[in-house]
MMTF fields as JSON, N, C-alpha, C and O atoms, coordinates in Angstrom:
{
  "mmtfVersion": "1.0.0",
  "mmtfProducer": "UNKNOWN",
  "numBonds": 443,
  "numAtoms": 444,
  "numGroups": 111,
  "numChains": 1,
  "numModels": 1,
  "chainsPerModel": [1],
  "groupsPerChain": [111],
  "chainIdList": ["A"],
  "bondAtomList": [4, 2, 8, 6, 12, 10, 16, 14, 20, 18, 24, 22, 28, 26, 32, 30, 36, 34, 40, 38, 44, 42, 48, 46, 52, 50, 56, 54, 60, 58, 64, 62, 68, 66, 72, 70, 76, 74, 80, 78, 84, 82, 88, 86, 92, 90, 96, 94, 100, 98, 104, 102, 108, 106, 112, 110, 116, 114, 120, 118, 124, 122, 128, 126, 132, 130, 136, 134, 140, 138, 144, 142, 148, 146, 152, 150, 156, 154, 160, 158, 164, 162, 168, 166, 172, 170, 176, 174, 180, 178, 184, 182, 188, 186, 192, 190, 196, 194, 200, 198, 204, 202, 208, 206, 212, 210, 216, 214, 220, 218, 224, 222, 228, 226, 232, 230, 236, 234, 240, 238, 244, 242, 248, 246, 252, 250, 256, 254, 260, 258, 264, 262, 268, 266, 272, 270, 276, 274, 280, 278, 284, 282, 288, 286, 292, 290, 296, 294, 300, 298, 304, 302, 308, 306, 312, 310, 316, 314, 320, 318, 324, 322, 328, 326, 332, 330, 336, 334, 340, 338, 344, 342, 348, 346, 352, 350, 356, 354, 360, 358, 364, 362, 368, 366, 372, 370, 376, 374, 380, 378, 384, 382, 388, 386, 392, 390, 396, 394, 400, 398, 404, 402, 408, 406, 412, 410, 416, 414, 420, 418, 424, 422, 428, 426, 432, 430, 436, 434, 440, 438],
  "bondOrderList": [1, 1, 1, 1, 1, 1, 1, 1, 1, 1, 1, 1, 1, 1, 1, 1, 1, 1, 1, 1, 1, 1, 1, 1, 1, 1, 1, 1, 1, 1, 1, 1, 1, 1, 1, 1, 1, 1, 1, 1, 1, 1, 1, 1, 1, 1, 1, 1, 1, 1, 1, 1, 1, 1, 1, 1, 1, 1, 1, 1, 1, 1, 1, 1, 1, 1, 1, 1, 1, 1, 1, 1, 1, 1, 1, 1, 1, 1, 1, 1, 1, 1, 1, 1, 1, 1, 1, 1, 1, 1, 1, 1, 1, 1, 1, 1, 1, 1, 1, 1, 1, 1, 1, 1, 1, 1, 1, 1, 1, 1],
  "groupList": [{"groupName": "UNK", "atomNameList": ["N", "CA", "C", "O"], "elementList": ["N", "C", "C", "O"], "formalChargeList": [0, 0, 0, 0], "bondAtomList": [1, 0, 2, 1, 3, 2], "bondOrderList": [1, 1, 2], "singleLetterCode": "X", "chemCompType": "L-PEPTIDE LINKING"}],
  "groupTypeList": [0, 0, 0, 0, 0, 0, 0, 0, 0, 0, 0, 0, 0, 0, 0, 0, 0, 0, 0, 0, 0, 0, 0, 0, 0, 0, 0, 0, 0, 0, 0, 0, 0, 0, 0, 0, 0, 0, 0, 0, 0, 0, 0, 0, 0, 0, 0, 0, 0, 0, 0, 0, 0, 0, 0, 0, 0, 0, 0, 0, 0, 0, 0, 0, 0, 0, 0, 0, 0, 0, 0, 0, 0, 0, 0, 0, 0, 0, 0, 0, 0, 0, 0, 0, 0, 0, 0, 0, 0, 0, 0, 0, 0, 0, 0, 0, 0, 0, 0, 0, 0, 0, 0, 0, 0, 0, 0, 0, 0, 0, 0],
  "groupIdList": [1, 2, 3, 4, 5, 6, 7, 8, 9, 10, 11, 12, 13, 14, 15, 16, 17, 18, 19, 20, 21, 22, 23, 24, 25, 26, 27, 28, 29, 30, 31, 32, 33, 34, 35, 36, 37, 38, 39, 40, 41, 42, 43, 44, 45, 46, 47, 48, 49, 50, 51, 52, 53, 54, 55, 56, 57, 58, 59, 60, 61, 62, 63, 64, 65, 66, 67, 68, 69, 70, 71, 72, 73, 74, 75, 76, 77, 78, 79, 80, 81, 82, 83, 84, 85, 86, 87, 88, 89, 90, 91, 92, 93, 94, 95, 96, 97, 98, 99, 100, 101, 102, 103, 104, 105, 106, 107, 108, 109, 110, 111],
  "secStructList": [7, 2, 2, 2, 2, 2, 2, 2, 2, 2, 2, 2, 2, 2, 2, 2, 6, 2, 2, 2, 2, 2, 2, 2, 2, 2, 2, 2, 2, 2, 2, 2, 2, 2, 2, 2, 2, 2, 2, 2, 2, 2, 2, 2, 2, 2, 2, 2, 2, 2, 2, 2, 2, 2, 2, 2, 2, 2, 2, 6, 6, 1, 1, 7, 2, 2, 2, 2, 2, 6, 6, 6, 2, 2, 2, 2, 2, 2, 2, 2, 2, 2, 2, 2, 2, 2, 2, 2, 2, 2, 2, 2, 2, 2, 2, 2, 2, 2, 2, 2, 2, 2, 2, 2, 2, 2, 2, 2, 2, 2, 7],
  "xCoordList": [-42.405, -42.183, -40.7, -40.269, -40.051, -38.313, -38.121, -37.264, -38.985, -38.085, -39.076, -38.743, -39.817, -40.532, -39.738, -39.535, -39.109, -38.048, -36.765, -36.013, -36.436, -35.368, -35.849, -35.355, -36.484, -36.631, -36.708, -35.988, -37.763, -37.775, -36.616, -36.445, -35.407, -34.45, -33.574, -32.575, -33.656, -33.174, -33.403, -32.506, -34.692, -35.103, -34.691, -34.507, -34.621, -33.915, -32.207, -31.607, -31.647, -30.489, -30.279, -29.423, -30.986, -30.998, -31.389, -31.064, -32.397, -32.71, -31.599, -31.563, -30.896, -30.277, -28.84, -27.895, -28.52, -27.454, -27.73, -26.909, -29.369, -29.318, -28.965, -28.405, -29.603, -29.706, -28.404, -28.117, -27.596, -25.846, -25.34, -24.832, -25.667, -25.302, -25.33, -24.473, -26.946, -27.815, -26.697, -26.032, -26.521, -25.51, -23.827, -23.193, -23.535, -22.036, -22.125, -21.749, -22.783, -23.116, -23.629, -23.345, -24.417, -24.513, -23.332, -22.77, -22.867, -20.666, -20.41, -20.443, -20.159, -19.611, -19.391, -18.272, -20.958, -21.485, -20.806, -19.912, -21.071, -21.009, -19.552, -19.285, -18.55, -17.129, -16.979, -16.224, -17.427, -17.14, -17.256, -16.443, -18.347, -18.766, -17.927, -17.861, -17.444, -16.669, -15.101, -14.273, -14.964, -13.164, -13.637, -12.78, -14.982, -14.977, -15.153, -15.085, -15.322, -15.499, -14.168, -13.838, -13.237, -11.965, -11.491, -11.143, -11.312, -10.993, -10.964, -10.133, -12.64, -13.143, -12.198, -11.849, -12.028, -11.6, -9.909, -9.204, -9.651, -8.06, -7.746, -7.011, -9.37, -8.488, -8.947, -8.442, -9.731, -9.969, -8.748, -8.678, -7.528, -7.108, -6.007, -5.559, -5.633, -4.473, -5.038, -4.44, -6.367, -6.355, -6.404, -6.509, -6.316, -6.4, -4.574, -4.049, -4.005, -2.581, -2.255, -1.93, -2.469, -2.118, -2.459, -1.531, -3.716, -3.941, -3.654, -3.793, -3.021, -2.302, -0.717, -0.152, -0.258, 1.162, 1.356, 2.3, 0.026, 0.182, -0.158, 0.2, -1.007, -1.092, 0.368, 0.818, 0.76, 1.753, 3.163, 3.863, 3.336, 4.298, 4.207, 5.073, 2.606, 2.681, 2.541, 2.634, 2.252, 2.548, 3.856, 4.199, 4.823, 6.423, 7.235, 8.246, 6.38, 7.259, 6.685, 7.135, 5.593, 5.101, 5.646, 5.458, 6.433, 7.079, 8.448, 9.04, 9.056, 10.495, 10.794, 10.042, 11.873, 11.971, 11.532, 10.954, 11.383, 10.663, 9.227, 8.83, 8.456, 7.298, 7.546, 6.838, 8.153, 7.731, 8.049, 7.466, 8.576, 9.092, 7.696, 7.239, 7.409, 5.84, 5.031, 5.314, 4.68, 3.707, 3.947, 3.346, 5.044, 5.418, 4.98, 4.331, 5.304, 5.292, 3.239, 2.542, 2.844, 1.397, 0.282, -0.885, 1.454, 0.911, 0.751, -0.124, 1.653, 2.152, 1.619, 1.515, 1.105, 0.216, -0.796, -0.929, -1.461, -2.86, -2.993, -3.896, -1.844, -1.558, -2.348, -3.326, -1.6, -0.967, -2.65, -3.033, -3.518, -4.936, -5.435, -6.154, -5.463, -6.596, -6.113, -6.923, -4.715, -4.711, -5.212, -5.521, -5.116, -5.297, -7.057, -7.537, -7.763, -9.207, -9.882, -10.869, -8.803, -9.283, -9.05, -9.784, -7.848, -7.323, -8.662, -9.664, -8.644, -10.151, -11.402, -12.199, -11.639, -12.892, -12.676, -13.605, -11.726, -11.439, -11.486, -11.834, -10.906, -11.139, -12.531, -13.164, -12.561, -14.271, -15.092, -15.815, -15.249, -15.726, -16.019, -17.041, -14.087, -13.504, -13.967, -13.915, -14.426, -14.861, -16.295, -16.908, -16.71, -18.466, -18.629, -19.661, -17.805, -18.17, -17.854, -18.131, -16.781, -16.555, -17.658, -18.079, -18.106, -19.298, -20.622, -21.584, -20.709, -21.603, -21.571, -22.441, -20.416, -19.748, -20.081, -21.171, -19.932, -19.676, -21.022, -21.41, -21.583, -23.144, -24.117, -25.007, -23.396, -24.373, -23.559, -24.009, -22.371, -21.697, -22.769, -23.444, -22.941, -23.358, -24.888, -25.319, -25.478, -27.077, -27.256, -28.367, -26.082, -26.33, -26.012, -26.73, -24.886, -24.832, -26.016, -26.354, -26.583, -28.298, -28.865, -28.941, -29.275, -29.887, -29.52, -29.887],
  "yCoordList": [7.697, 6.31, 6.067, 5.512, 6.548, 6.385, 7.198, 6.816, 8.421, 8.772, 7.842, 7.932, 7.281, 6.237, 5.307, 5.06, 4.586, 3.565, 3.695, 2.767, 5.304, 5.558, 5.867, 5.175, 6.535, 6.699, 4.923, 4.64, 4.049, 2.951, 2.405, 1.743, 2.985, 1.922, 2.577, 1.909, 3.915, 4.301, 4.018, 4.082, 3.717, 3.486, 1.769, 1.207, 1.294, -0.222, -0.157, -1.096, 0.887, 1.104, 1.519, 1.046, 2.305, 2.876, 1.972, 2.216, 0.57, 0.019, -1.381, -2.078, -1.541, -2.629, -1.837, -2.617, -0.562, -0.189, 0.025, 0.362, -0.266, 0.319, -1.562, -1.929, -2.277, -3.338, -4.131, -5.054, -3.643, -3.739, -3.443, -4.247, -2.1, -1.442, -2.549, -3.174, -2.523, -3.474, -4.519, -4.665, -5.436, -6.982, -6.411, -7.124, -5.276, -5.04, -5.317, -6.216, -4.115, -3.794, -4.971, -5.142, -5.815, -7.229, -8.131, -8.528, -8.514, -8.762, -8.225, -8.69, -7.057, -6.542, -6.865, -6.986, -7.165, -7.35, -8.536, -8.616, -9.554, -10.917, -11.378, -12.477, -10.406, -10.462, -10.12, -10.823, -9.326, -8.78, -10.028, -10.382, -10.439, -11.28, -13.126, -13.848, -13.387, -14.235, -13.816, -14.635, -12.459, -11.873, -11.877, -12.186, -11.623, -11.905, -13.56, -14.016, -14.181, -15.677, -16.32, -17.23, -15.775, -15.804, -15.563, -16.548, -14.323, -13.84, -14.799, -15.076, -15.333, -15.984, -17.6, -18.223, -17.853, -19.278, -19.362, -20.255, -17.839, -17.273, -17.935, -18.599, -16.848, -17.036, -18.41, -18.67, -19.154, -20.288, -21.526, -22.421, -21.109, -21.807, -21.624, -22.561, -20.105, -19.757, -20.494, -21.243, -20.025, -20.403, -21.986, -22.197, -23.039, -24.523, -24.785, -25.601, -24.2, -24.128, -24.092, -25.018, -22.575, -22.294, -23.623, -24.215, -24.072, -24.962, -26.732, -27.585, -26.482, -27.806, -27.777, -28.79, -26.666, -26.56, -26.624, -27.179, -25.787, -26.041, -27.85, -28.475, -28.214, -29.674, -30.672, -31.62, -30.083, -30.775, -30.776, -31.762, -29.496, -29.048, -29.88, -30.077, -30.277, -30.448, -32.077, -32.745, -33.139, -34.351, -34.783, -35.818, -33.601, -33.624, -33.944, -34.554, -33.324, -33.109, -34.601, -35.02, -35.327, -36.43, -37.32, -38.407, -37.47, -38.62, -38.699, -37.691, -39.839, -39.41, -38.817, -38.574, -38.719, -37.927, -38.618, -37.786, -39.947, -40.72, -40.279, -39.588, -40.731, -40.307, -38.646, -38.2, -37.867, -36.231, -36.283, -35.412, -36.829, -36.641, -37.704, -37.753, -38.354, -38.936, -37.602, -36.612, -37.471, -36.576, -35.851, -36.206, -34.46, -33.209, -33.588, -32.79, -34.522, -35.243, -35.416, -34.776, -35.922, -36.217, -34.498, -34.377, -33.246, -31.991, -31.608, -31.364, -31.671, -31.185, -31.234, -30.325, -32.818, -33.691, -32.457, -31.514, -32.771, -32.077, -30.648, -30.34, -29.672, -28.784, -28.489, -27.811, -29.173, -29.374, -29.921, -29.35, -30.727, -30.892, -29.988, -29.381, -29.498, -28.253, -27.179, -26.787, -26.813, -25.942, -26.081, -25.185, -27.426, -27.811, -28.006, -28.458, -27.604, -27.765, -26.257, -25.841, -25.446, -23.953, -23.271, -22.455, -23.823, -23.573, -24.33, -23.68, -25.238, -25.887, -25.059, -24.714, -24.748, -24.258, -22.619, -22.047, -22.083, -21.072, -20.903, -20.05, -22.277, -22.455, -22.524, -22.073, -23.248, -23.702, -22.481, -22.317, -21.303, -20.545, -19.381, -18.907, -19.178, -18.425, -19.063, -18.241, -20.141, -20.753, -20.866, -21.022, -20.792, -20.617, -19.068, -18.796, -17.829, -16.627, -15.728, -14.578, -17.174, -16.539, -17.318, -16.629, -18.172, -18.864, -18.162, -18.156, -17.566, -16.541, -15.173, -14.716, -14.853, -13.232, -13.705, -13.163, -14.895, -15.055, -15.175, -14.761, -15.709, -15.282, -14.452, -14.344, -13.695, -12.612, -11.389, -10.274, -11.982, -11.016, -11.639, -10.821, -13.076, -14.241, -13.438, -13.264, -13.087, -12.417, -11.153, -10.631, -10.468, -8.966, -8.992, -8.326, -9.785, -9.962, -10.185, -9.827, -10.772, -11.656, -10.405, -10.042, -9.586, -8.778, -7.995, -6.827],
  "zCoordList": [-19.766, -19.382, -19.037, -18.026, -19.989, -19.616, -18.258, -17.462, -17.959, -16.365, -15.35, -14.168, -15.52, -14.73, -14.2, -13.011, -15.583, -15.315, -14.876, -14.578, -14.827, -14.135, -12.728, -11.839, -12.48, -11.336, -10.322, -9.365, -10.928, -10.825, -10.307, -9.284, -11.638, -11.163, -10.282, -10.015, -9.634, -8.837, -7.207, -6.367, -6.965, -5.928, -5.831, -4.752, -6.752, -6.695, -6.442, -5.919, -6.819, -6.459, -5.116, -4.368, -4.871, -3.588, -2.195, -1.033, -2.853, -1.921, -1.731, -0.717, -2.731, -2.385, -2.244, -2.136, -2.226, -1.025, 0.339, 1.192, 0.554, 1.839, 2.611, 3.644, 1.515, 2.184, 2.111, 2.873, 1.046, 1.096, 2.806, 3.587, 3.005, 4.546, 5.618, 6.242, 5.56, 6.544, 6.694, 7.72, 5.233, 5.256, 6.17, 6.948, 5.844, 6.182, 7.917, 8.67, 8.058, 9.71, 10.47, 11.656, 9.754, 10.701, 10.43, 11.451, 9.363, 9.015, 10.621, 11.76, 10.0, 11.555, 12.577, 13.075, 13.332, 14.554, 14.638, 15.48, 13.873, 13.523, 13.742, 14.23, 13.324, 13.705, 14.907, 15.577, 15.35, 16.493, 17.658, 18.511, 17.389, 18.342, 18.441, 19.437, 17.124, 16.981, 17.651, 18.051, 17.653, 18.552, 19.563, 20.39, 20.201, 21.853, 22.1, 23.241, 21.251, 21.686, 21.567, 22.328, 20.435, 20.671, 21.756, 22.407, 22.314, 23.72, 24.911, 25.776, 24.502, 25.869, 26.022, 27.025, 24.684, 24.442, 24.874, 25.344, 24.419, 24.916, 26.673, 27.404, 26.51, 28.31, 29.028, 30.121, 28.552, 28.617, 28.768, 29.61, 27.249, 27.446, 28.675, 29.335, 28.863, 29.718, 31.097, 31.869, 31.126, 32.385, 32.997, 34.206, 32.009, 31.847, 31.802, 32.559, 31.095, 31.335, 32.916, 33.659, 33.215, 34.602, 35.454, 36.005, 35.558, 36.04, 36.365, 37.242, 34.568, 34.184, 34.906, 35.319, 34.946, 35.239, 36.752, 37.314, 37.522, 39.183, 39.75, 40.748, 38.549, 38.953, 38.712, 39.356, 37.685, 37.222, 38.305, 38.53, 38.842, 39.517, 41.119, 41.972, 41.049, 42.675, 42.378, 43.407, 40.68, 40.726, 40.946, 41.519, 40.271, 40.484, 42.159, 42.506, 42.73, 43.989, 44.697, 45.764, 43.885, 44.886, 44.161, 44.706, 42.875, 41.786, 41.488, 41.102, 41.629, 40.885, 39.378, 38.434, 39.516, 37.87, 36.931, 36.232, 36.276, 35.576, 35.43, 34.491, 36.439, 36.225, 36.1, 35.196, 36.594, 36.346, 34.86, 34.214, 34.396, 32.671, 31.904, 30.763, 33.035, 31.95, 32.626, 31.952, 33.054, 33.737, 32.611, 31.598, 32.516, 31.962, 30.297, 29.62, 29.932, 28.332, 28.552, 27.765, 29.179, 29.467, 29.332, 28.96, 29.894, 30.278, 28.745, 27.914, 28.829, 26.997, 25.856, 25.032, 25.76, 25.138, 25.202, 24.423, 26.375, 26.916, 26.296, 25.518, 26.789, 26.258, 24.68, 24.365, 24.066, 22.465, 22.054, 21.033, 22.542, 21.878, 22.466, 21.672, 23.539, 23.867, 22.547, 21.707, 22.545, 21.794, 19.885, 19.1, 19.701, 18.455, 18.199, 17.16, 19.263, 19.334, 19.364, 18.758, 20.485, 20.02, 18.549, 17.992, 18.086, 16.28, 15.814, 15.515, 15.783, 14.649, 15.179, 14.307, 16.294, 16.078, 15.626, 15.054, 15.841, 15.105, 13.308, 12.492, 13.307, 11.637, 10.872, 9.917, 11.764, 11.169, 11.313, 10.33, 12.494, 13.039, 11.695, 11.2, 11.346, 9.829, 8.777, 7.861, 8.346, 7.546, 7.431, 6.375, 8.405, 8.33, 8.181, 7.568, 8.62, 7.928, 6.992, 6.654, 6.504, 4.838, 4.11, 3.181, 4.17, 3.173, 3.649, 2.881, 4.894, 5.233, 4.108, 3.367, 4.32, 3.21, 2.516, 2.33, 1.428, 0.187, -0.373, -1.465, 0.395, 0.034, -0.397, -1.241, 0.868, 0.946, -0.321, -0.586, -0.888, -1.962, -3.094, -3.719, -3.372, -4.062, -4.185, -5.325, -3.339, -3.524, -3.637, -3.549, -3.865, -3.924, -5.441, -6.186, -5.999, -7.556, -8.193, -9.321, -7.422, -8.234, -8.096, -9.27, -7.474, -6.88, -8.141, -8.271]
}
């Protein structure tokens, strides 16, 4: 009966490392796929910059310096929340897959 229950509890060991694995390797994936959405949001913002700055450059040449200094202060602004919107969803993004991890650490203890 005792090598029953070892064996028993070996195959319970064995199955909740495999299913340890399983949790890492989808982690993984799961990161992975949050650095390409990073990426995408990267170039998202460069390329909204670029775009902000050729608009900006060609409101300049049609405004006196007053308005180009509201304009440039207006870009900036713009700038400064796009970028403060790609940081939060980044946060939140990091924050939804650590309470993801922590979980899945949270059910392997139970386990």
């Amino acid at each position: 009966q005792l090598e029953e229950r070892r064996g028993a509890a070996g195959q319970l060991q064995e199955a909740a490392e495999r299913q340890l694995a399983d949790l890492r390797a989808a982690h993984e994936g799961e990161k992975a796929a949050l650095a390409a959405q990073v990426a995408e949001l990267t170039a998202a913002v460069a390329a909204a910059e670029a775009a902000s700055d050729l608009a900006e450059k060609t409101a300049a040449a049609q405004v006196g310096p007053l308005e180009e200094e509201k304009r440039a202060r207006a870009a900036l602004e713009n700038k400064l929340a796009l970028h403060t919107a790609v940081l939060e969803e980044e946060r939140a993004t990091m924050a939804e897959e650590r309470h993801l991890h922590d979980g899945e650490l949270t059910n392997q203890k139970a386990e």
